[in-house]
C-alpha positions in Angstrom: -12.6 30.1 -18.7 -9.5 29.7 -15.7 -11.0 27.6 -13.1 -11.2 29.1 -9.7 -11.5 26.9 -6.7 -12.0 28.1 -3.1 -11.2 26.7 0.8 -13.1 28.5 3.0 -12.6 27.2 6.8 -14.0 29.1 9.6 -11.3 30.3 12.2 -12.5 27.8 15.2 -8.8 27.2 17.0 -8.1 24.4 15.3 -7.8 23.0 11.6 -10.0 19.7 11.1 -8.1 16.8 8.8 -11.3 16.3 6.8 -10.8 20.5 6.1 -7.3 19.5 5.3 -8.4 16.8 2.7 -10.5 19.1 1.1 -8.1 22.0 0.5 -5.6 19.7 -0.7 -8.3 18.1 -3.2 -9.0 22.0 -4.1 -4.9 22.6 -4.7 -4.5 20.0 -7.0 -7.6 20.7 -8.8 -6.6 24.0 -9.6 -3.3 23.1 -10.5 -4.4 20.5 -13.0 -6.6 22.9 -14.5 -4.1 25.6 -14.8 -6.6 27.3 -12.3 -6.4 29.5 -9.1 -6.7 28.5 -5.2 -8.7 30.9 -3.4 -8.5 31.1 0.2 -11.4 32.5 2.3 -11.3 33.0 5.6 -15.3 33.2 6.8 -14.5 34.9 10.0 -18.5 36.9 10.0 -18.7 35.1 13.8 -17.7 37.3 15.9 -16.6 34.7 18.6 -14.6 32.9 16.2 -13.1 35.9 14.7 -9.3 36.4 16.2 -6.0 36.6 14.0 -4.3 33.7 15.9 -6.6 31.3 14.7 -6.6 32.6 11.4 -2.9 32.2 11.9 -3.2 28.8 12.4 -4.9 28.3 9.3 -2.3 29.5 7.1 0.5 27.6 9.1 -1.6 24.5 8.6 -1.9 25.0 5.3 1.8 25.9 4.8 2.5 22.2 6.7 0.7 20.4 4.5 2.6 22.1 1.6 -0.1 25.1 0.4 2.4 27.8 0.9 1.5 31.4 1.3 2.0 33.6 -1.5 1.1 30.8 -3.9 -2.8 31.2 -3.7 -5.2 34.0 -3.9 -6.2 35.6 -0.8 -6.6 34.9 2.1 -9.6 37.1 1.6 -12.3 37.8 5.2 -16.0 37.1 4.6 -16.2 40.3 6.8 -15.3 42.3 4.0 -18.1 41.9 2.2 -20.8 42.2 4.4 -21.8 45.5 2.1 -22.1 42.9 -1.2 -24.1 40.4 1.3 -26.7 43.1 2.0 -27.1 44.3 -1.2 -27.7 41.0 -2.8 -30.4 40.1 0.0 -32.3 43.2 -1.5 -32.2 43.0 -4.8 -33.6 39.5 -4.2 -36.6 41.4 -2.0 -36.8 44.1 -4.5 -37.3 41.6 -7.5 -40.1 39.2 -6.0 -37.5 36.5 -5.0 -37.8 37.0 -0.9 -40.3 38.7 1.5 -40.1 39.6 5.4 -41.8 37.2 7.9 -42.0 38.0 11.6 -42.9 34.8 12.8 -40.8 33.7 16.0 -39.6 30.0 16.0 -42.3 29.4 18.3 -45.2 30.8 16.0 -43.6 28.2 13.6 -43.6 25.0 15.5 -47.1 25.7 16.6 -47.9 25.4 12.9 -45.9 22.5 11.6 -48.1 19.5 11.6 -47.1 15.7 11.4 -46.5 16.2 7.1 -45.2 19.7 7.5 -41.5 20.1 6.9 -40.3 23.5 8.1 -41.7 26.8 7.3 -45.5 26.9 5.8 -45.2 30.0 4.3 -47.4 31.7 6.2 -46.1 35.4 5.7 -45.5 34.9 2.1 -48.6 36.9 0.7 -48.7 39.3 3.8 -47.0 41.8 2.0 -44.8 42.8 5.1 -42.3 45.7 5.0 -38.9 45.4 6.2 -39.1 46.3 10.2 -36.9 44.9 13.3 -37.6 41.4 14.1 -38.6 40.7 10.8 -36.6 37.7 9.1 -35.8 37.8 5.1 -36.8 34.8 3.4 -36.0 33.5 0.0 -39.3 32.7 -2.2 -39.0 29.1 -3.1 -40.7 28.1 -6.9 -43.5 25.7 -5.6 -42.8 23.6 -8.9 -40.5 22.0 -11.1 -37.1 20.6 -9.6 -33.7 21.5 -8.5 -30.3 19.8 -10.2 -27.2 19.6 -9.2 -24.3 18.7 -11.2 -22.1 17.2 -9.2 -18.5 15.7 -9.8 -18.5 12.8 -7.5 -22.7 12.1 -7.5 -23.6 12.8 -10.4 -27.0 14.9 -10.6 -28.8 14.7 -7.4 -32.2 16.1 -7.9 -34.2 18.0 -5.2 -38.3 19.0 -5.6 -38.3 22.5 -5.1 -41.9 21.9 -3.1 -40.0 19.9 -0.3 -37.6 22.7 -0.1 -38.9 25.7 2.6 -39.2 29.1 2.3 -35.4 29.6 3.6 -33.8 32.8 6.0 -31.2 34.5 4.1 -31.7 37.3 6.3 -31.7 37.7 10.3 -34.2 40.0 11.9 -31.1 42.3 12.1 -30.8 42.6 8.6 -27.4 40.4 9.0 -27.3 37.5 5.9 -27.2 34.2 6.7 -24.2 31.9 5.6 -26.7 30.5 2.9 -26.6 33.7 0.8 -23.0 35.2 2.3 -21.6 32.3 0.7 -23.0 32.5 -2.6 -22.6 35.9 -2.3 -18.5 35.7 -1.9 -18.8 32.8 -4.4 -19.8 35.1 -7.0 -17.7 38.3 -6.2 -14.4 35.8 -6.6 -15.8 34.5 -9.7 -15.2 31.0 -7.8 -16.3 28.6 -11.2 -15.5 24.8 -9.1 -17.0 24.2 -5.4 -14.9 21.3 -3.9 -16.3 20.4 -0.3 -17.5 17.7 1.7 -20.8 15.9 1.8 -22.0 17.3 4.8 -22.9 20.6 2.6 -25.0 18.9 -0.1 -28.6 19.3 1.3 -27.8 23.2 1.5 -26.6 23.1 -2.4 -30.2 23.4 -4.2 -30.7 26.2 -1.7 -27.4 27.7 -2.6 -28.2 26.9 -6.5 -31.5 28.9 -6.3 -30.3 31.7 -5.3 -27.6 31.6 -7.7 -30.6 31.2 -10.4 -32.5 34.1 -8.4 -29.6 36.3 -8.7 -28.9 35.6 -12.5 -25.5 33.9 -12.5 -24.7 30.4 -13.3 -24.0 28.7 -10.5 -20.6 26.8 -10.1 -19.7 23.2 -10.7 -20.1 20.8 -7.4 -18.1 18.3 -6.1 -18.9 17.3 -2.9 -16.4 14.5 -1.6 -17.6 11.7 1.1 -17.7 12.7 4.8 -14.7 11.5 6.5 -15.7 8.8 9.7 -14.5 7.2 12.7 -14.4 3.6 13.7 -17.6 3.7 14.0 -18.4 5.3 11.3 -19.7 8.2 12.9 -18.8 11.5 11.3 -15.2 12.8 12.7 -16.3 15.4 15.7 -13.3 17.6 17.5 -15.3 16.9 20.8 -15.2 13.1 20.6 -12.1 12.1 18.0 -8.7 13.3 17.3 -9.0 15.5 14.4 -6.7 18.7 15.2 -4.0 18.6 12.1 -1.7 20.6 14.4 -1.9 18.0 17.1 -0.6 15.1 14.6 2.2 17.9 13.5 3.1 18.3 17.0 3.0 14.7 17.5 5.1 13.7 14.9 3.8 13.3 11.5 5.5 14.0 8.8 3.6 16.4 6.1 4.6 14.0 3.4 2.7 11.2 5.2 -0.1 12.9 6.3 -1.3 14.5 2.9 -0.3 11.1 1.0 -2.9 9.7 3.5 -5.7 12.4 3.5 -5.7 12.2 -0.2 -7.0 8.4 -0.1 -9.8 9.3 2.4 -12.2 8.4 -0.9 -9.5 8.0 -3.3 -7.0 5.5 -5.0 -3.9 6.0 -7.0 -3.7 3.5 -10.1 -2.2 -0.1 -9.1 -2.6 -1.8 -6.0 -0.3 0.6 -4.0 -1.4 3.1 -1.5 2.6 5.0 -1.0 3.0 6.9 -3.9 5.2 10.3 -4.7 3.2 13.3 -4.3 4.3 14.2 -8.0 1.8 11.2 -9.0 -1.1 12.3 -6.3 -0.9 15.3 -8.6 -0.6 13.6 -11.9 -3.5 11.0 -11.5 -6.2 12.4 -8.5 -9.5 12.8 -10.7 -12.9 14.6 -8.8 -15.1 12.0 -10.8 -12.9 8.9 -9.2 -14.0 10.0 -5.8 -15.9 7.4 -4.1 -19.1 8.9 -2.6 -19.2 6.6 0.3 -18.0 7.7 3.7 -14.1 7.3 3.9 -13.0 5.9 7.5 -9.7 8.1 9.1 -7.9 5.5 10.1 -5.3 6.4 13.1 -3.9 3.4 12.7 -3.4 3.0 9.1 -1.7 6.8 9.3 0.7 5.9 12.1 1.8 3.0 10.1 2.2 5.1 6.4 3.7 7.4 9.1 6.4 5.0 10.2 6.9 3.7 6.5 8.3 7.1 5.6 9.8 8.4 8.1 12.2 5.3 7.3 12.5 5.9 3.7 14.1 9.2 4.8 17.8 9.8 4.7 19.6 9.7 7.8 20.7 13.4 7.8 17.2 14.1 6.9 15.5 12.6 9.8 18.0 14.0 12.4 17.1 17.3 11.2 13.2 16.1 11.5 14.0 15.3 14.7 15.5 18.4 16.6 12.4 20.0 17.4 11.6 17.2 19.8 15.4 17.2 21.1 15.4 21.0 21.9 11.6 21.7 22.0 9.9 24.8 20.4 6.6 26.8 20.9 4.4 24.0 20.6 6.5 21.2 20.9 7.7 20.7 25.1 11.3 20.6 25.6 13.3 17.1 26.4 13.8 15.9 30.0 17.6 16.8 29.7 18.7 20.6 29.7 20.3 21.9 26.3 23.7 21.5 27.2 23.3 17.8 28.3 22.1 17.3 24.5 25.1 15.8 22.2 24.4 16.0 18.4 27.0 13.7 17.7 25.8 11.1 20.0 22.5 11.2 18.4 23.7 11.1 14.9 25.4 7.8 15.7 22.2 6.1 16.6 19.7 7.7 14.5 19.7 5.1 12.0 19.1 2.6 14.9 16.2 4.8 16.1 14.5 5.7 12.5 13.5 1.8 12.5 11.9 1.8 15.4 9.5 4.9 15.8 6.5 5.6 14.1 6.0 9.2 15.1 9.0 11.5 15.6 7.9 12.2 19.4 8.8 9.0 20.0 12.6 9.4 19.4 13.0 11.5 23.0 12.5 8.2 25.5 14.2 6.1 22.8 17.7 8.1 23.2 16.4 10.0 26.8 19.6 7.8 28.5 22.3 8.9 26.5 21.7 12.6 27.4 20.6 12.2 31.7 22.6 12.0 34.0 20.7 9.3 35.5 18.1 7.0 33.5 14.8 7.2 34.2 14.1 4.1 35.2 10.8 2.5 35.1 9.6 0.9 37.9 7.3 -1.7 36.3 10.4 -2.6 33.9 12.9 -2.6 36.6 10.8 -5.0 38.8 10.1 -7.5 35.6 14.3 -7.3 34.7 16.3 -7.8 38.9 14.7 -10.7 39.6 16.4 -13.8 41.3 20.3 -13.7 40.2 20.5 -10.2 38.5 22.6 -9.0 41.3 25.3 -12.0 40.7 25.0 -10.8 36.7 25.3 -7.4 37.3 28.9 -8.3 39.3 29.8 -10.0 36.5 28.8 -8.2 33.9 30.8 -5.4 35.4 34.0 -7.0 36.4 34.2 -8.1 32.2 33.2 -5.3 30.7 35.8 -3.4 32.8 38.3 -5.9 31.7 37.2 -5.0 28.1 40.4 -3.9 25.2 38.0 -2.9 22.8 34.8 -0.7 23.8 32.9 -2.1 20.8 29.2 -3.2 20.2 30.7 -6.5 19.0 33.1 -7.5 21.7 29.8 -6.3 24.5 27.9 -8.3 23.2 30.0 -11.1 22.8 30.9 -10.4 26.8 27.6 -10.3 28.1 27.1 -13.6 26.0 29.3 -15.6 28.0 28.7 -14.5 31.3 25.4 -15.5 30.9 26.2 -18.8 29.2 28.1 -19.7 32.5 24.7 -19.0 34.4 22.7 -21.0 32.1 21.5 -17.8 30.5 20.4 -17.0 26.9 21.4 -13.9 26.1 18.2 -12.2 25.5 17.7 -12.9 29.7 21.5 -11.9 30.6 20.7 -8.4 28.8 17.7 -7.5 30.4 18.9 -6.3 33.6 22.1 -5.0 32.1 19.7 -2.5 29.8 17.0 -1.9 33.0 19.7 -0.3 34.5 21.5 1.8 32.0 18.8 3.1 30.0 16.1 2.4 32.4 13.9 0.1 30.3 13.0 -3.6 29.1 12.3 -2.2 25.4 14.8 0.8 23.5 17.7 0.7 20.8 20.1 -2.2 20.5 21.5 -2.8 23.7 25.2 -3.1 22.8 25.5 -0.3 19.8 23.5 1.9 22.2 26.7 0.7 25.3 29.0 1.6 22.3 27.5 5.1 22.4 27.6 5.5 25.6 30.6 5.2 26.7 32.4 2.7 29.1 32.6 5.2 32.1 29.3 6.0 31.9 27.5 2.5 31.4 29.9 0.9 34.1 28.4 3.8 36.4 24.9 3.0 35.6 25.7 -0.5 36.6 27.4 -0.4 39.8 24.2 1.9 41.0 21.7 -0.5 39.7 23.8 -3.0 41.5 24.1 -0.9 44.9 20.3 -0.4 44.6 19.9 -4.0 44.6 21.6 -4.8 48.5 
């Protein structure tokens, strides 16, 4: 038997981490297996049914290293609206499901303090199809449903505390209970990898599998991934947009070495492993069932850690789409012919130790390409304070008198005329870097003066110093 495995988001404008966690658990699945990735797009809402979104899906997937053309699909649960139909009547046809025209008012009216959903009260009324009338699946009033599941083990639901279930709307339209199994089924779909959220609808889905006379799949259904608070990640309350940490900065690498140990450990007590051994060592049944916290923290850290175990030519290249901007990344403060490659490359490897997020390289090297720093008001007031004018004079009167325009011989400069002002040198610095790149915190001060040039640092501090009088 080839194992098949299936994603199958819903194109809602934006692609959810936890989603992204459970594709890649899907991918490597199937690839341990020898098996195929299925990708289904379940587009049957109308509302959320436009080809950008579906777009975004497949560039989100490509990000996190799922490439097109190396899984099956992406197939549209559109498409088989004719098999979802058909299956809903054979299920009438054999005895499984019967119409009910009871509004969701007649049904509240009728559910007592120990009545859980549904009563059942159209289920010997013999009702023929008609408009308004709702399909619902016939539910065995004995025995027990089991699910074998990967990461739980065999949950086991009483089929008498399970309802008489829709699977059709009064417009004939199948619900996402049966489309589901339904698409399942026609893509011969043998492993169903998803999150936890989905498990009280599995004994539904199994019985309909049963009713329809296939053997249902294999479950795994991984932990639900959580906030701080451990409330269940929500797009209207968290940060859980993979394109927005892609646009922000994180590299792919990172992020899916992360996502992977939302409920999961490599072996050893390491965490930043090769995605080669992801691959070679993830096991369904090592999933922990508990809830698996998204740390934003934790990720902008691992985030950090490799974009400095990148090589220097590597992370230049990483970071040009922030120093030129693109379609979803906002172009720099400087215009593109203010932008000088080799001036970055000289102190990228001064930057990569100091970001954790590639955004963050444009106000780290923002004064080598302006013609004017931007200077931050808050950092400028903390940095002139009493006797930063005097320094400033000073600082400029030796630094024009300078041979060698080295990081070395500044620094050894600025050193002594702040020595003959009582001055350590972390004090003597801070207005001298307030007013060239415009604030208390960047790059080495004197590699970044190196860089710069003598011309244009010596400007920077004779306007500091002029808007000092």
């Amino acid at each position: 038997m080839t194992v098949r495995v299936r994603f199958a988001p819903s194109p809602t404008g934006m692609f959810h981490v936890g989603g992204a966690r459970s594709a890649l658990q899907n991918w490597i699945f199937a690839k341990q297996q020898g098996g195929v990735f299925v990708l289904r797009i379940e587009d049957t809402d109308a509302a959320r049914n436009k080809p950008e979104w579906t777009e975004g899906i497949l560039s989100a997937l490509d990000w996190i290293g799922i490439a097109r053309g190396s899984y099956e699909g992406p197939y549209f649960q559109s498409s088989y609206a004719g098999e979802h139909r058909a299956a809903a009547q054979r299920l009438y046809e054999g005895g499984r499901a019967y119409y009910c025209d009871c509004t969701r008012e007649d049904v509240q009216a009728r559910t007592g303090p120990q009545q859980r959903g549904y009563d059942g009260f159209c289920r010997d009324r013999g009702l023929e199809p008609g408009e308004g009338r709702a399909l619902r699946f016939r539910t065995p009033d004995e025995g027990e449903t089991v699910v074998v599941d990967l990461v739980r083990g065999e949950p086991t639901f009483e089929n008498k505390l399970i309802e008489d279930f829709v699977i059709a709307r009064g417009d004939g339209s199948p619900v996402f209970l049966l489309a589901n199994v339904v698409d399942d089924m026609s893509m011969g779909i043998t492993h169903v990898i998803r999150a936890e959220e989905h498990l009280p609808n599995t004994p539904k889905q199994q019985l309909l599998w049963d009713a329809l006379g296939v053997k249902p799949p294999i479950w795994a259904h991984v932990p639900v991934v959580v906030n701080e608070k451990r409330q269940k990640l929500s797009k209207r309350r968290d940060k859980v947009a993979l394109e927005a940490y892609r646009d922000e900065g994180y590299l792919a690498d990172a992020m899916r070495n992360y996502l992977m140990l939302l409920g999961w450990a490599p072996s050893g007590d390491r965490e930043i492993v090769p995605w080669s051994v992801i691959e070679e060592e993830f096991r369904l049944d090592e999933v922990n069932p508990s809830p698996a916290f998204f740390d934003e923290k934790k990720l902008r850290a691992f985030n950090g850690d490799y974009i400095r175990a990148l090589p220097v030519e590597e992370f230049v290249a990483a970071c040009r789409p922030w120093l030129t901007g693109t379609e979803t990344i906002a172009p720099p403060p400087w215009q593109p012919d203010e932008f000088d490659p080799a001036a970055f490359a000289a102190v990228a490897p001064l930057a990569q130790t100091r970001i954790a997020v590639l955004s963050e390289i444009v106000p780290n090297v923002d004064f080598l390409f302006l013609a004017d720093p931007l200077i931050d008001e808050a950092a400028w007031a903390k940095a002139m304070k009493e006797g930063a004018a005097d320094l400033l004079d000073a600082a400029i009167v030796a630094f024009e008198a300078l041979e060698s325009w080295d990081a070395e011989s500044l620094k050894a400069t600025l050193e002594a005329v702040g020595a003959e002002r009582g001055l350590k040198l972390g004090k003597a610095q801070a207005p001298v870097r307030v007013a060239v790149t415009g604030r208390t915190v960047g790059l080495p001060l004197f590699e970044s003066l190196e860089v710069l040039g003598r011309d244009r640092t010596l400007t920077r501090l004779r306007a500091a110093r002029v808007r000092l009088v």
